[in-house]
N, C-alpha and C positions, 0 to 999 in steps of 0.2 A: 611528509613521507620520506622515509628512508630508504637509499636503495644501494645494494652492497655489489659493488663491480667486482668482485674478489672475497667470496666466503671458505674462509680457511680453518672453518671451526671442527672442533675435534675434540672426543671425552676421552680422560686416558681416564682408566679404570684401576692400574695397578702402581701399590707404593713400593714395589721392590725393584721397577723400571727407572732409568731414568732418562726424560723426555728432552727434544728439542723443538719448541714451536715451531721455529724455521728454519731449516739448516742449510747449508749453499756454504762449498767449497766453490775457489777460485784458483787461478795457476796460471802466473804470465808463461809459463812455457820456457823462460829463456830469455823474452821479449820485453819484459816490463813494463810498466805503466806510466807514466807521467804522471804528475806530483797533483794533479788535480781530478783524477779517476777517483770514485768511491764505489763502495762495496755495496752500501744501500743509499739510495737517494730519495726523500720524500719532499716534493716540492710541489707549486699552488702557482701556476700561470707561468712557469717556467723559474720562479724564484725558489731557491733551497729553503726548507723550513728545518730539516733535520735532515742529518746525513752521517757515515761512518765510511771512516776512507781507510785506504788499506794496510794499514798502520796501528791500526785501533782507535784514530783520534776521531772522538766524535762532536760535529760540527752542528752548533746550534744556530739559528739563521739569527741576523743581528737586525738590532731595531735600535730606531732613535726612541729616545728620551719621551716625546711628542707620539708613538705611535704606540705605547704602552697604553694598555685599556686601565679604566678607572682603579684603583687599588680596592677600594672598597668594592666594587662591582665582582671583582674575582677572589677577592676574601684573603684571607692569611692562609700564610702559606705560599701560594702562587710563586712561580720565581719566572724568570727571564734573563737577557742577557740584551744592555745596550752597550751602543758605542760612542755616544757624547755625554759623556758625565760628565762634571768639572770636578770632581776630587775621585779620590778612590779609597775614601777615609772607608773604614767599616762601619756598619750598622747606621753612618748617617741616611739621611732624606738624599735622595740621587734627584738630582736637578740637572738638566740638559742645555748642549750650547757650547759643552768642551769637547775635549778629544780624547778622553779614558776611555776603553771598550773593562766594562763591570759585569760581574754576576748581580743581579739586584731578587728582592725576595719583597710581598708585599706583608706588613704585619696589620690589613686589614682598614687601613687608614691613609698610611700612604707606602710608597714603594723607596724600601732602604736598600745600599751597599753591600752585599756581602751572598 
């Protein structure tokens, strides 16, 4: 079962509008915010999974090498971001145990570089 804590759904009807899913302005006032404030935070047991901080930089949650799901299991395409690679070669096979943090992308077999 599916149960939606927050249904946001909406039909726009016209193509001469143009829409914002979500919109949310913010304004430190004068006050500012420290360097770890975000604008949107989506997290799972108190861990960041995605986030957008006030800057525009948006923050993918990072994963070892070992908590990537099977390549083949999520198909090609798929992408991710760890932080123990041992090279940061492109398109190679990302093997974990170093200290690169990679964009890594599965091509359905296993999970490469880039």
């Amino acid at each position: 079962m599916t149960v939606s804590i927050a249904n946001m759904s909406q039909v726009w009807m016209s193509n001469t509008n143009t829409y914002n899913g979500i919109a949310m302005s913010i304004s430190t006032m004068g006050y500012g915010a420290n360097a770890s404030s975000k604008l949107l935070n989506f997290s799972v047991d108190g861990n960041t999974k995605f986030a957008l901080d006030g800057n525009g930089t948006i923050i993918v949650s990072n994963n070892s090498f070992a908590m990537l799901p099977n390549a083949n299991t999520v198909g090609a395409g798929a992408r991710a971001f760890v932080y123990d690679a041992t090279t940061t070669t492109f398109a190679s096979a990302v093997i974990g145990g170093g200290s690169n943090r990679v964009p890594v992308y599965s091509n359905g077999r296993n999970w490469l570089i880039g």
